[in-house]
NURO-993885 format. One record per residue (C-alpha): x, z, y; residue number from 1. Coordinates in steps of 0.001 Angstrom, whole numbers. Example, Ala and Ser with C-alpha at 12.3 -4.5 7.8 and 13.67 -1.06 7.14 Angstrom:
// NURO-993885
{{12300; 7800; -4500}; 1}
{{13670; 7140; -1060}; 2}
This chain:
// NURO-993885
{{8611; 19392; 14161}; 1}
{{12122; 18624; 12768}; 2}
{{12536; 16611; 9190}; 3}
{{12662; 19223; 6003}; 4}
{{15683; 18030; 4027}; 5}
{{14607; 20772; 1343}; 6}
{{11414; 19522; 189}; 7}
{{10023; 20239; -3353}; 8}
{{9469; 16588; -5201}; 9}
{{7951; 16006; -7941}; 10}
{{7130; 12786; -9971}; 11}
{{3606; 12934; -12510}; 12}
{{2892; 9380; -14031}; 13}
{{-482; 8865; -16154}; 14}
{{-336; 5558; -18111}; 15}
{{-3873; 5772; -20085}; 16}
{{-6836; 3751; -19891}; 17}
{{-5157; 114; -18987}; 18}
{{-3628; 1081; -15974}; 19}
{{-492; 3475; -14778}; 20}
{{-788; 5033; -12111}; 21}
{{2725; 7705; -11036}; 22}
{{2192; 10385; -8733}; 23}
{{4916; 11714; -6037}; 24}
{{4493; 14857; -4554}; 25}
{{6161; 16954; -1861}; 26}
{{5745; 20705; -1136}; 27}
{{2984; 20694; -3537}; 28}
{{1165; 17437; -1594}; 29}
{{756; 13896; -2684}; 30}
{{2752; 11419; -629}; 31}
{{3085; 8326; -2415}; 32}
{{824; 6646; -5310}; 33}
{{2272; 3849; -7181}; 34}
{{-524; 1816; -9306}; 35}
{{-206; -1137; -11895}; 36}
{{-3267; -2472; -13628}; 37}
{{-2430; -4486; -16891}; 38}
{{-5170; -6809; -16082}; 39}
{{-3756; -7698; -13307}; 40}
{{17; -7413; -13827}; 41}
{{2706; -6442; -11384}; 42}
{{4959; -9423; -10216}; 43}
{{6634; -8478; -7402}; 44}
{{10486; -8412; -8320}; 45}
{{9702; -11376; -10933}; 46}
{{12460; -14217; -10558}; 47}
{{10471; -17882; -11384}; 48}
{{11911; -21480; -11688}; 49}
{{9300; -23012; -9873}; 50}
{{8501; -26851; -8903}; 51}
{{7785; -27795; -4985}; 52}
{{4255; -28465; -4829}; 53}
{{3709; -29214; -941}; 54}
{{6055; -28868; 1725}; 55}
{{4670; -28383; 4891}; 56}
{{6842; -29228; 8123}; 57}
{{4139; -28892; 10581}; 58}
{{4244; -24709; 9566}; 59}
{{7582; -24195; 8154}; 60}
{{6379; -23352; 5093}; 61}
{{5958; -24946; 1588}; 62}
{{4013; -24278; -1725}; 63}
{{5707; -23465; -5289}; 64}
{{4236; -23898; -8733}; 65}
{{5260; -20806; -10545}; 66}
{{3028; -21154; -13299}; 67}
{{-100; -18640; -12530}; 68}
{{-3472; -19492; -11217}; 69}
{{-2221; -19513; -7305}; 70}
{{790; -21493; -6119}; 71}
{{3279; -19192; -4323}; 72}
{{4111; -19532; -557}; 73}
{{7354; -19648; 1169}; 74}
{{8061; -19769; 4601}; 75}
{{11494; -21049; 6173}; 76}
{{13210; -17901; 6593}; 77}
{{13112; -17609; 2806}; 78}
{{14512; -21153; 2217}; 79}
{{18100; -21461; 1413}; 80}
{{20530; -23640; 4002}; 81}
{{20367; -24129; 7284}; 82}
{{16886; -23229; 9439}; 83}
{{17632; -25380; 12165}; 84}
{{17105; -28679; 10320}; 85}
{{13510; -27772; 9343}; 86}
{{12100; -27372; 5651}; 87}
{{11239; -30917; 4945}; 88}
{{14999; -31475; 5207}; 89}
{{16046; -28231; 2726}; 90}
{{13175; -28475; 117}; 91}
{{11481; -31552; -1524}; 92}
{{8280; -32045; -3156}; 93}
{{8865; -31718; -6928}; 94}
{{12119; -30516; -6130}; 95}
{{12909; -27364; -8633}; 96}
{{13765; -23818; -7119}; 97}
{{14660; -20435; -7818}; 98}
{{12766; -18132; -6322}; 99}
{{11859; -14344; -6817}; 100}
{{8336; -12836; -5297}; 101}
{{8088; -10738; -2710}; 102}
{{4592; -9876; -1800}; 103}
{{1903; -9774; -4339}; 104}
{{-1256; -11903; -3959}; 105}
{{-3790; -10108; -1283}; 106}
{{-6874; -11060; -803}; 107}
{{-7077; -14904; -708}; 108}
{{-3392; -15481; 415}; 109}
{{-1240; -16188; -2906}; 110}
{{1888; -14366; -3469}; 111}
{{5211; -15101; -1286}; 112}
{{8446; -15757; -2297}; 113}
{{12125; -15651; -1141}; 114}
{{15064; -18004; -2210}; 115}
{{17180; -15374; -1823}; 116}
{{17236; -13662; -4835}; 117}
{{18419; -9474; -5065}; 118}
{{19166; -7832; -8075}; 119}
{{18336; -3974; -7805}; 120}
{{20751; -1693; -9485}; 121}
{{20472; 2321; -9145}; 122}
{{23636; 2226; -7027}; 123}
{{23623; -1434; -5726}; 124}
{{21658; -4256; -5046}; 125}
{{23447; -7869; -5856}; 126}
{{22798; -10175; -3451}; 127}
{{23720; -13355; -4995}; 128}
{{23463; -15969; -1782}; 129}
{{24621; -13684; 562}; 130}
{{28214; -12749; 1256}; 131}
{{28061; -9559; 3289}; 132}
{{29101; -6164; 1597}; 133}
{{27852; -3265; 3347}; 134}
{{26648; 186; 3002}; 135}
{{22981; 1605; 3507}; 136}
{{22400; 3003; 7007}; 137}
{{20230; 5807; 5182}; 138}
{{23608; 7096; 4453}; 139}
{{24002; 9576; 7626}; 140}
{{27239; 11041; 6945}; 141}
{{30331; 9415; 8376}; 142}
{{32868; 9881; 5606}; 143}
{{30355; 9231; 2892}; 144}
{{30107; 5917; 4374}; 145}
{{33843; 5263; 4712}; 146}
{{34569; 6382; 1102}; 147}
{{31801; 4156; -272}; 148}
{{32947; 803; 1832}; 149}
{{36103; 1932; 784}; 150}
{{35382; 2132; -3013}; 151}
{{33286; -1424; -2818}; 152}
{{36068; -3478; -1265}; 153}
{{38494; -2586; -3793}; 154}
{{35826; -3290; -6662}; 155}
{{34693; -6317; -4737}; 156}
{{38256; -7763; -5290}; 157}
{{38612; -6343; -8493}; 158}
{{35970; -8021; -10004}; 159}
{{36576; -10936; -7858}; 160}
{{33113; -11011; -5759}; 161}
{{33250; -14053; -4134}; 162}
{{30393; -15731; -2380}; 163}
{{28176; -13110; -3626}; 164}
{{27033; -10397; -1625}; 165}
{{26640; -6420; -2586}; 166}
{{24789; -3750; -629}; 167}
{{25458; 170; -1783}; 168}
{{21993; 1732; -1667}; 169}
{{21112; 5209; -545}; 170}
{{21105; 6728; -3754}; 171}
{{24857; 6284; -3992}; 172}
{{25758; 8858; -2244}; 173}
{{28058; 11016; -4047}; 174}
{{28219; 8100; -7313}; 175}
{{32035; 7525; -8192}; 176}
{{33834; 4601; -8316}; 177}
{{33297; 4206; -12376}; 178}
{{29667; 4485; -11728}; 179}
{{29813; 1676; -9056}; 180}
{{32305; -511; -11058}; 181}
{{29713; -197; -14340}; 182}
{{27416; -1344; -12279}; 183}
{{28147; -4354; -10586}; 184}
{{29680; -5274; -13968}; 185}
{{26242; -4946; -15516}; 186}
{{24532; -7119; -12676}; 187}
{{26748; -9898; -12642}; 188}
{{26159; -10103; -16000}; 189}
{{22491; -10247; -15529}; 190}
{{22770; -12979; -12470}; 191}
{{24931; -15354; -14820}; 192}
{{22300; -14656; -17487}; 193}
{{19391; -15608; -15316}; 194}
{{21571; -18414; -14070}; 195}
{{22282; -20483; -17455}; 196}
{{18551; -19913; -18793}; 197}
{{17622; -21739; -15369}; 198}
{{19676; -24468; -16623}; 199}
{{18050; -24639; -20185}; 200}
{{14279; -24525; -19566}; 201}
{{11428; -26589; -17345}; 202}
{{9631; -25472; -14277}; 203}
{{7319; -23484; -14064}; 204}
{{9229; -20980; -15636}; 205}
{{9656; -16563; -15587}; 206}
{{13645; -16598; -15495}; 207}
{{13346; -12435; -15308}; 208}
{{10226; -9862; -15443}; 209}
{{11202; -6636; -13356}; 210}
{{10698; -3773; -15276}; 211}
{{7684; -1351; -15767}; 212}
{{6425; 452; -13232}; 213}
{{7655; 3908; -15144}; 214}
{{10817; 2515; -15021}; 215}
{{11185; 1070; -11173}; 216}
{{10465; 4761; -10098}; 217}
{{13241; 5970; -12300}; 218}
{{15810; 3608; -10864}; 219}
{{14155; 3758; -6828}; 220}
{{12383; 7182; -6731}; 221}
{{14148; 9701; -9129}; 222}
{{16652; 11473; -7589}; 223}
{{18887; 14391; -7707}; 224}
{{15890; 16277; -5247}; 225}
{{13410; 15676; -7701}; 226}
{{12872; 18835; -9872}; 227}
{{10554; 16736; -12470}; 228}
{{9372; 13268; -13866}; 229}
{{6513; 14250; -16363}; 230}
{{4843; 11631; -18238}; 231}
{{2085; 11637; -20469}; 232}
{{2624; 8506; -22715}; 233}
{{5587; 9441; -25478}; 234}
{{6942; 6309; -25931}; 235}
{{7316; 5660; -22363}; 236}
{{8563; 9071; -21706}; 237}
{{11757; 8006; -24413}; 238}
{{11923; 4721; -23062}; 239}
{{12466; 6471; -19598}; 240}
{{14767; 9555; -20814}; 241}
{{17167; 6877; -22604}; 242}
{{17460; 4781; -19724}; 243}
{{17799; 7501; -17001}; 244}
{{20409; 9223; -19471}; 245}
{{22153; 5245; -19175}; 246}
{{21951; 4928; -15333}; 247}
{{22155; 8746; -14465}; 248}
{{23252; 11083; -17305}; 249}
{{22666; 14416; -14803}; 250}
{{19028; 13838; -14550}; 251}
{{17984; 13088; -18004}; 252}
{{16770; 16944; -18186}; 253}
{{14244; 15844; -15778}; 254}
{{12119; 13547; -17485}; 255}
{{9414; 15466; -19619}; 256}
{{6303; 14940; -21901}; 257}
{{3060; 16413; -20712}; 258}
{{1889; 17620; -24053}; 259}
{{-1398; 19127; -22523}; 260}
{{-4367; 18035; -23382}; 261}
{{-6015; 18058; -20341}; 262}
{{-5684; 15175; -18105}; 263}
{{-2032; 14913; -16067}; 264}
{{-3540; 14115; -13302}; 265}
{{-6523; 16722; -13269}; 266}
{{-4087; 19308; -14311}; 267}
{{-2032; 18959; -11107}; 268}
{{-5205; 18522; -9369}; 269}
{{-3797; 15073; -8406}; 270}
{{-7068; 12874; -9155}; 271}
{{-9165; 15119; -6314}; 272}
{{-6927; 13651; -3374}; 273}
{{-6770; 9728; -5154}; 274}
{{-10847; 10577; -4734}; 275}
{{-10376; 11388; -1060}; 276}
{{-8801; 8138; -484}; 277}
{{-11955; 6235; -604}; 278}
{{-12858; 8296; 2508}; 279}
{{-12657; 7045; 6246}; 280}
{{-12221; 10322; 7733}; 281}
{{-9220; 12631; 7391}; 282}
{{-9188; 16395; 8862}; 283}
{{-6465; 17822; 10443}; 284}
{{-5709; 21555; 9665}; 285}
{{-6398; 22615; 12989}; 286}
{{-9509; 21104; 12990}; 287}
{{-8721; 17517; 14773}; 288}
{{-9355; 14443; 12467}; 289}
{{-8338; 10746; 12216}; 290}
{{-10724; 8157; 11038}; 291}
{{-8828; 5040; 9149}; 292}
{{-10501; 1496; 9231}; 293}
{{-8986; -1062; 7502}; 294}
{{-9750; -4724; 7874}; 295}
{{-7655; -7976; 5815}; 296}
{{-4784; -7981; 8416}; 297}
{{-5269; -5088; 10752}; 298}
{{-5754; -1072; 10307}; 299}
{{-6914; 1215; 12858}; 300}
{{-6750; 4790; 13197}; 301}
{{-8073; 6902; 15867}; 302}
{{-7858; 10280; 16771}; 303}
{{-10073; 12717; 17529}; 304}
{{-9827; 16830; 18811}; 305}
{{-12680; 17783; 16534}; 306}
{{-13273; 21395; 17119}; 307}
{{-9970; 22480; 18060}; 308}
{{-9664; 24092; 21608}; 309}
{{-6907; 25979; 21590}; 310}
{{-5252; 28534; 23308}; 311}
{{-2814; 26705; 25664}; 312}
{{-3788; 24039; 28455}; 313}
{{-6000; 20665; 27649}; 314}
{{-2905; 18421; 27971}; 315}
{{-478; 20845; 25522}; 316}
{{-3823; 20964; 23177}; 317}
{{-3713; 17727; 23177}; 318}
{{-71; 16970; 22697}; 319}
{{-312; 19339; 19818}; 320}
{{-3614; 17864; 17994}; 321}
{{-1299; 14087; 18347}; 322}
{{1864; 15598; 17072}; 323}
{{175; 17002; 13711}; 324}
{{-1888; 13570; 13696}; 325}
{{1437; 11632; 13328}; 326}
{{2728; 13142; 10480}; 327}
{{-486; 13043; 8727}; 328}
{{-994; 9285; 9614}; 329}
{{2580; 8810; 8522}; 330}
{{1887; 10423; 4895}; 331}
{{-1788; 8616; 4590}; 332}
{{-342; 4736; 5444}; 333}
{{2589; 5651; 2899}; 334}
{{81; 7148; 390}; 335}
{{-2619; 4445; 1316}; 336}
{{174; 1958; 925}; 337}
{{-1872; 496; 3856}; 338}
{{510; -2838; 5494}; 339}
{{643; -5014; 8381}; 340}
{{-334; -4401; 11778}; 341}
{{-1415; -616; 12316}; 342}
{{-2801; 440; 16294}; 343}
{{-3003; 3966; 16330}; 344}
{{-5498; 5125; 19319}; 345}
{{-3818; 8836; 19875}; 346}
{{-6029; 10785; 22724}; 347}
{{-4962; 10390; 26071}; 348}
{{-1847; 12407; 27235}; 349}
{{-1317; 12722; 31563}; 350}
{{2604; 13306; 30731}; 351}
{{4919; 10589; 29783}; 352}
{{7098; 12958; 28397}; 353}
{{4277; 14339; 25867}; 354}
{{3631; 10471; 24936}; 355}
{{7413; 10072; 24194}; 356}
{{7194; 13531; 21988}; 357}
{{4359; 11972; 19713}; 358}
{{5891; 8824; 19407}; 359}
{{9381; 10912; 18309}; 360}
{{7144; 12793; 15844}; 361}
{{5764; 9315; 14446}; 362}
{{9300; 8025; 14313}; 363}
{{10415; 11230; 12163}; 364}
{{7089; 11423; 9697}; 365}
{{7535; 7613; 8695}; 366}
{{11825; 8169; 7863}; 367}
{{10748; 9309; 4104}; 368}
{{8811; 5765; 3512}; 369}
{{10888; 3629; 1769}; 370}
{{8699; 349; 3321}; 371}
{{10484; -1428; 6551}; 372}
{{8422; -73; 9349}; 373}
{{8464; -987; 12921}; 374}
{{6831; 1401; 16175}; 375}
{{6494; -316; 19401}; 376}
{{6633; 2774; 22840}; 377}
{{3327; 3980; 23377}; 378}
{{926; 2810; 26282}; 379}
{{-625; 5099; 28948}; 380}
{{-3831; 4699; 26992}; 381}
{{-2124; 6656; 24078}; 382}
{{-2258; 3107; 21988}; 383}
{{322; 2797; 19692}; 384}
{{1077; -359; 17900}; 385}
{{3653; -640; 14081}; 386}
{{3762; -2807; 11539}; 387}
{{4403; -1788; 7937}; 388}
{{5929; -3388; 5385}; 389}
{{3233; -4977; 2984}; 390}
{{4217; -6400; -648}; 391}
{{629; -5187; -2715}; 392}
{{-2752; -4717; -1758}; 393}
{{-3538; -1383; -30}; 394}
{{-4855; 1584; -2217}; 395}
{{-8275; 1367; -616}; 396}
{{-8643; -2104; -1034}; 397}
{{-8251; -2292; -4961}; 398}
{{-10182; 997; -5527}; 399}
{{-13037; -379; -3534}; 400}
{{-15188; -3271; -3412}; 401}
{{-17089; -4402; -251}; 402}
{{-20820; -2931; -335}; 403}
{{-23439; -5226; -1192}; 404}
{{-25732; -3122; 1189}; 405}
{{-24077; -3597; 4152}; 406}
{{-21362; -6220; 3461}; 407}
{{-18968; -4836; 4664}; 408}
{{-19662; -3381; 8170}; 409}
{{-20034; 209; 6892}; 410}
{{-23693; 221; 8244}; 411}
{{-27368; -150; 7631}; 412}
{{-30442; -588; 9332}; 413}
{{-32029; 2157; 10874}; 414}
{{-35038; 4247; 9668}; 415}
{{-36741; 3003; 12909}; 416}
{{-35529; -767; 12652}; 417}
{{-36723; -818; 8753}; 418}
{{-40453; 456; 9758}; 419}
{{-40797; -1802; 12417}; 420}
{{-39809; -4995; 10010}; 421}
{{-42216; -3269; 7644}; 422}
{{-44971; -3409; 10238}; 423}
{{-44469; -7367; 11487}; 424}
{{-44219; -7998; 7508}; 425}
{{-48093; -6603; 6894}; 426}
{{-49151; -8261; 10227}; 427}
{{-48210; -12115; 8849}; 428}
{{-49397; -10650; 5298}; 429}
{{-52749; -9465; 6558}; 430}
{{-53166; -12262; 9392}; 431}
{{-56853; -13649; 8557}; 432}
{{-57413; -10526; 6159}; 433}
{{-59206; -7737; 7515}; 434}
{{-60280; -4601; 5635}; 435}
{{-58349; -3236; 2024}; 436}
{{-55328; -995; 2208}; 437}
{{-51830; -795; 1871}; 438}
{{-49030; 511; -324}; 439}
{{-45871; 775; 494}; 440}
{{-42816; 1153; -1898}; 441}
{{-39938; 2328; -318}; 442}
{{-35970; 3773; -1462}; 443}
{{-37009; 7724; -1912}; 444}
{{-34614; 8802; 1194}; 445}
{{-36679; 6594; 3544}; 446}
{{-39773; 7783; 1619}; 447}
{{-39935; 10861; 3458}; 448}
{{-38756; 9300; 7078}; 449}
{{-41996; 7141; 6708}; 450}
{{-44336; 9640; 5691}; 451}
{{-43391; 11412; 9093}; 452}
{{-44108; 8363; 10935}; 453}
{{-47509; 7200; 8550}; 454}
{{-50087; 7963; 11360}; 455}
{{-48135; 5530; 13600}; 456}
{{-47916; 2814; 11040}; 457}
{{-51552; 3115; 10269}; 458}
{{-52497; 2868; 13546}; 459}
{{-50499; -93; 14255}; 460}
{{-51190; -1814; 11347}; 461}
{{-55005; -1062; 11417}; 462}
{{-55883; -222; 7920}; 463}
{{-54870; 2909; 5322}; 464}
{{-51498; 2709; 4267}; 465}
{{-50034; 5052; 797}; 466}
{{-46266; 5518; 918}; 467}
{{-44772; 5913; -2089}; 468}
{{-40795; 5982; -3828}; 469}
{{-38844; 3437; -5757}; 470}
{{-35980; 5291; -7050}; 471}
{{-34944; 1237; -8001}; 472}
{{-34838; -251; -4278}; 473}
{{-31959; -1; -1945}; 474}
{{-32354; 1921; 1330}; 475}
{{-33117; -1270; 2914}; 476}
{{-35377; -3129; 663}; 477}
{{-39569; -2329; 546}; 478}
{{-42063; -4052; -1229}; 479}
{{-45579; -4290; 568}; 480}
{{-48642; -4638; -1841}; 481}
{{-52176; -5378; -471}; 482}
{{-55459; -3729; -2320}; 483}
């Protein structure tokens, strides 16, 4: 399968009930779900005067007050200065730092942060402790390239960027050099800005909210292969139209009201796939599946052949069913915005070249994801290990919360296991009691497993037993009462 450079994009954002959640999809399918609670805030982007809490030598790494309930973490790599001499040398406790976040809190790890700050434009990103100037490596096309470094130097010395570095993003290509000018302008305004209210106030401190989520995915996401951004909140639909029509005048046209009264999201049929998201098991359309199990720090996905035979030999079946897998798992870890260490357990190919071919196809499905994403060659067991670039909780994690049935492990006790504890309970109930009988209250689905079984249990037990359903009990819980 080669990459389709003509896809059909869309954008749909829904910003009711406390939450806004925005919608990408391509060729009519969704392939990327942005989400932002307002009880629980978005901070990634946010730039914080902080105070050193802890620094801790023995792990590189040292703790920042940033002023919310967890203290943020920062490893070396993010300190400023030289790595060599350790971070008990380059930080100090109580010591006050700039620092912008990076990750969002998961789980019971608090949020990271970096020392060295970026400033996202449309065009550019301002990279105020770095000194390198460079151009995007998304940008393919060799004289694109040159023009743009071309067009950057001379604005570099124009505006006298010294010490401070500048990378042109993707979405550049094709901007002119007034465009780029503008904007560099406008972010070096904003870094000196941020720079002097550091001066002027106490740690902990927010120096600089990023902007709403609506507006991120106007700067990052809309794009000249976008046909529409439809929102469904009026006020943020202006906010967005006046500053797209600011930042990029040609797509203005793009950003609509849904006037509708039926939901966005239900209108676009956009709220039955969230819904399949919960779900563990994803078909293929030839009829092969993968199954996706994700854990705090690891996610595995396995694949499976299902009921799809084929017309062509086992191995080229097989080669096929793991082709189609990869650009499905490529589209569900970007729409699952699942992070960290991913195996994927394809089915076992005899031919290294087939292996190489899936891995290829992996390689190509995950070029669309805007997250940094590392694939490591696949093994003759048709294990491949990646790791994705995680800065919020996954999807599946903040939709769900761990069953209180099972805990966790996705599984229950067994019809078979739950009669037998039934039957040692009434035999230390009934110990030194003979005669009376038994009922038995039970969830309604075991109710008629039981019922099956109730000349067993009555003959093990040794009286009359009555089974009967408690629509109230969970499928492992039973109450016994003796008559």
């Amino acid at each position: 399968m080669e990459k389709d450079n003509t896809l059909k994009k869309e954008i749909y954002a829904n910003t009711s009930f406390e939450e806004t959640r925005i919608a990408v999809v391509e060729d009519g399918m969704l392939s990327e779900l942005f989400w932002e609670r307002r009880s629980v805030g978005n901070i990634v982007g946010n730039i914080y005067k902080g105070k050193v809490e802890n620094v801790l030598p023995g792990i590189s790494s040292a703790f920042i007050n940033i002023g919310l309930d967890k203290n943020a973490y920062i490893y070396i790599s993010d300190v400023l200065g030289d790595k060599r001499q350790g971070i008990d040398k380059l930080i100090k406790k109580d010591q006050d730092v700039m620092v912008q976040v990076t990750k969002d809190a998961i789980s019971t790890k608090g949020m990271k942060v970096t020392m060295d700050i970026s400033l996202p434009g449309r065009y550019l990103v301002l990279t105020p402790y770095q000194e390198f100037v460079g151009v995007s490596k998304n940008i393919e096309n060799d004289e694109e390239r040159k023009r743009l470094s071309e067009i950057i130097k001379k604005i570099s010395e124009s505006v006298k960027l010294e010490k401070i570095g500048c990378i042109v993003r993707t979405e550049a290509e094709g901007a002119t050099e007034d465009e780029l000018h503008k904007e560099i302008k406008y972010l070096l305004r904003l870094w000196e800005s941020i720079l002097k209210k550091y001066e002027s106030v106490n740690a902990p401190y927010l120096l600089r909210k990023d902007m709403s989520l609506s507006m991120q995915v106007a700067r990052d996401v809309l794009s000249r292969d976008v046909s529409i951004y439809m929102l469904d909140n009026k006020e943020e639909c202006l906010a967005v139209q006046e500053f797209v029509s600011k930042i990029s005048p040609e797509l203005k046209d793009r950003v609509k009201y849904y006037e509708s009264k039926v939901p966005i999201f239900k209108a676009f049929k956009i709220e039955e796939e969230i819904n399949e998201l919960k779900k563990i098991k994803v078909d293929l359309p030839n009829g092969g599946s993968i199954i996706i199990q994700e854990a705090e720090s690891l996610c595995a996905i396995d694949v499976n052949t299902g009921r799809y035979i084929g017309n062509k030999s086992q191995e080229e079946t097989v080669t096929q069913t793991n082709i189609e897998a990869a650009y499905e798992i490529a589209r569900q870890i970007r729409l699952r915005n699942i992070g960290g260490i991913i195996v994927i357990d394809f089915i076992d190919m005899r031919k290294a070249s087939n292996r190489h071919k899936v891995v290829r196809a992996l390689e190509d499905a995950v070029r669309k994801d805007r997250a940094k994403i590392r694939i490591l060659p696949i093994t003759r067991l048709g294990l491949v290990e990646m790791t994705r670039e995680r800065k919020r909780e996954s999807t599946f994690s903040m939709l769900t919360d761990q069953c209180p049935q099972c805990h966790g492990s996705g599984r229950v006790l067994s019809s078979e296991s739950i009669r037998l504890n039934i039957q040692r309970d009434i035999q230390n109930l009934t110990m030194g009691r003979p005669g009376g009988n038994l009922r038995i209250a039970v969830h309604p689905l075991l109710g008629e497993v039981l019922r099956e079984k109730q000349g067993l249990i009555e003959k093990n037990v040794h009286r009359s037993v009555k089974i009967f359903n408690d629509p109230q009990l969970l499928w492992e819980d039973y109450r016994i009462i003796l008559e």
